[in-house]
N, C-alpha and C positions, 0 to 999 in steps of 0.2 A: 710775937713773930712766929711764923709758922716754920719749922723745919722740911727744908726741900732735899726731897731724894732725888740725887742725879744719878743714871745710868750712863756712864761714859765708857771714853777708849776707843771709841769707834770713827774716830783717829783721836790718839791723847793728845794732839794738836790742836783739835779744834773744843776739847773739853777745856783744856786750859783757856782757851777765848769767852768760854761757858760760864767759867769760875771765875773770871774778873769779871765779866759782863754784872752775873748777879750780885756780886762783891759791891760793884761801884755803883749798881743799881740801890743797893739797901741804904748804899752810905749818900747818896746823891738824897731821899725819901727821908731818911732819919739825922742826916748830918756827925759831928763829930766822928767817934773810933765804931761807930756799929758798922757790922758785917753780917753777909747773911749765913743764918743756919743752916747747914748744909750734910746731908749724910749721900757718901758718894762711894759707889761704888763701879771698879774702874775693868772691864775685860781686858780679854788679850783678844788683840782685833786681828791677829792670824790665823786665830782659829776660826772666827766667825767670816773673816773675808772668802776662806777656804769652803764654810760648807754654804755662804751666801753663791763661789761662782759654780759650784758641784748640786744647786738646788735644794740642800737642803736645810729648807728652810723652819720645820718642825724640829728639829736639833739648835736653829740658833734662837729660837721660841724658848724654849730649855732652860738656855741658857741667862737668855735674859728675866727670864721668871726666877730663877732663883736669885738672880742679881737684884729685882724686883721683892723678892721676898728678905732679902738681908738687911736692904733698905730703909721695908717696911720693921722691919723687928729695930733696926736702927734709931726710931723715933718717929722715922721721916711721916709728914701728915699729907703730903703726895708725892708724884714723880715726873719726872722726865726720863723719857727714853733721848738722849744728846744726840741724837742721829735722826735724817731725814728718811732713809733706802729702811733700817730697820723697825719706822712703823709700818712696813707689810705685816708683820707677827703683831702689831700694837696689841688688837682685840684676846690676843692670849695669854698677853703677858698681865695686861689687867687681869684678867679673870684669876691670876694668879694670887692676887692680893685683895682688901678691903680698901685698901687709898683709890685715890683716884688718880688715872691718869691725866695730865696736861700735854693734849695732842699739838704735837708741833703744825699739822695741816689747818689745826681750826685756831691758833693763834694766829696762823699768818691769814687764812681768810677775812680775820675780825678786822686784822688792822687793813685789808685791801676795799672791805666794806665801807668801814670808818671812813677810807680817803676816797672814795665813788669809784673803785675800781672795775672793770666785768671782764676785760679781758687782756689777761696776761702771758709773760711766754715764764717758760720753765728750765732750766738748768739744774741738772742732780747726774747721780749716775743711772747708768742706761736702765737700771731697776726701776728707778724712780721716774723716769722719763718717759717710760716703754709700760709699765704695768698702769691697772686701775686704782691701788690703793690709793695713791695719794692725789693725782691729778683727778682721780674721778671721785674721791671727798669733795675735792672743790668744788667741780662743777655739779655733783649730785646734791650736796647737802647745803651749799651756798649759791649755788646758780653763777658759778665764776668759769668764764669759758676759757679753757688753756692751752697756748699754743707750744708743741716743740719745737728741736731745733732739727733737721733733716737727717736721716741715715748714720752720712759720712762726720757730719761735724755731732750726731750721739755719739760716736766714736771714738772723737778726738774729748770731748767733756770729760767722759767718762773715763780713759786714758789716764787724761792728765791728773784725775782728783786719785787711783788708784799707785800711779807710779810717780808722780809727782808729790802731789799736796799733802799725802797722808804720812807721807815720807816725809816732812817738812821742806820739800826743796819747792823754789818758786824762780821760775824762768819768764823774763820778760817776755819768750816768743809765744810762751803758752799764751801770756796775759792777751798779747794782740790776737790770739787765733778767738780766745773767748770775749773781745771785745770785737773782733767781725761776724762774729755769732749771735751776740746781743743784736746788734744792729739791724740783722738781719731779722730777726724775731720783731723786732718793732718795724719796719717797714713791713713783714707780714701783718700789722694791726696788732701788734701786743702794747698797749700801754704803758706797762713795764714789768721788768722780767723778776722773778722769783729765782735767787741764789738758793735752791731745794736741794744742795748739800751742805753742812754745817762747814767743810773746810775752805769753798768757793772765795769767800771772803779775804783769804788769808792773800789770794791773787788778785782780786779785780774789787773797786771801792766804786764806792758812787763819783769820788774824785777823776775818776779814769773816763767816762761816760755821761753826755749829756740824758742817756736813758733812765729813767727811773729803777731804781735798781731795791729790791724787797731781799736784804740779809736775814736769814731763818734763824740764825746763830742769834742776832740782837731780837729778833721781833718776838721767839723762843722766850728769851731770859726778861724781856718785859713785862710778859706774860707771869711767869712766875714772880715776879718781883711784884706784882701787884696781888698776886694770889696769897703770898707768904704774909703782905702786910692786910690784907683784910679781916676784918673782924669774924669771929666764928658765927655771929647768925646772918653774915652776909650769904647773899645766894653763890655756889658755888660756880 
């Protein structure tokens, strides 16, 4: 079994969904008391949320490169960045080490391939919803076309995942504003929407919506759970 570096913290709320995911992932594939090998290393996401709303984004690069680097001295044989908004920096924090990264954008492409998907809507924070890194991976490197959700309601997404969800508190009124948001995303023609923040989860399930609903937090820790157990001359 292959050792996975997790870079967490960016909210330790949704790392902890990160660490059972992969936990139950290893033990579901191997059965009895196995668990997955794990070198994890946790920020402090005050820091990074501060120079993520100040721009500067070369500082939280920095940072997660050396988290990237502790990782790697760790054992770990790849990684995860456990956040959606902080693979904008991804390509630097690789370059930081010899492992390889496990991009959360093209895990969740693979499985939207898998199931005949082409076009989806997107929830994340307004970084992720608003910039090219991750929406325009999809549709540049997979041909996956992505729809957001309007202005007023990037606002409220984005809101609730900073002063809500990363705080752990979770308000049914939130849940209903982001289940008229989904909705609204698939009557624009979204197939189904992409939770493109790791904490989204923790408020709205596929139970709540008859919309097809793609969790980056499980499609994330699948991915690695399949990477940890494959053989070393398998293609990576």
């Amino acid at each position: 079994m292959k050792i996975i570096g997790m870079i967490g913290g960016m909210s330790w709320e949704s790392t902890a969904s990160y660490y059972q995911a992969l936990n139950q992932g290893i033990k579901r594939e191997l059965g009895g008391l196995h668990s997955a090998k794990i070198a994890l290393y946790s920020v402090d996401f005050a820091e990074i949320e501060r120079l993520q709303h100040k721009g500067e984004w070369d500082k939280t690069a920095e940072i997660l490169a050396e988290a990237a680097r502790s990782v790697e001295a760790a054992g770990a044989d790849f990684f995860m960045i456990c956040t959606n908004t902080m693979h904008k920096v991804a390509e630097k924090v690789e370059q930081a080490v010899e492992i390889p990264l496990l991009h959360i954008a093209d895990a969740t492409a693979h499985k939207l391939i898998a199931d005949g998907l082409k076009t989806v809507g997107l929830l994340g924070t307004k970084f992720t919803m608003e910039q090219n890194f991750y929406k325009g991976r999809l549709t540049d490197k997979y041909g996956i076309e992505v729809l957001t959700p309007e202005p007023q309601d990037r606002e409220i997404v984005h809101r609730v995942i900073y002063e809500e969800l990363c705080l752990g508190k979770v308000n049914p009124q939130s849940r209903l504003s982001y289940l008229k948001i989904i909705e609204s995303l698939y009557v624009q023609g979204a197939q189904a929407v992409i939770l493109g923040c790791t904490e989204i989860a923790l408020l709205v399930g596929q139970e709540d919506t008859q919309v097809p609903l793609y969790d980056t937090t499980a499609i994330h820790s699948e991915a690695a759970v399949k990477k940890a157990l494959c053989s070393a001359s398998a293609p990576k």
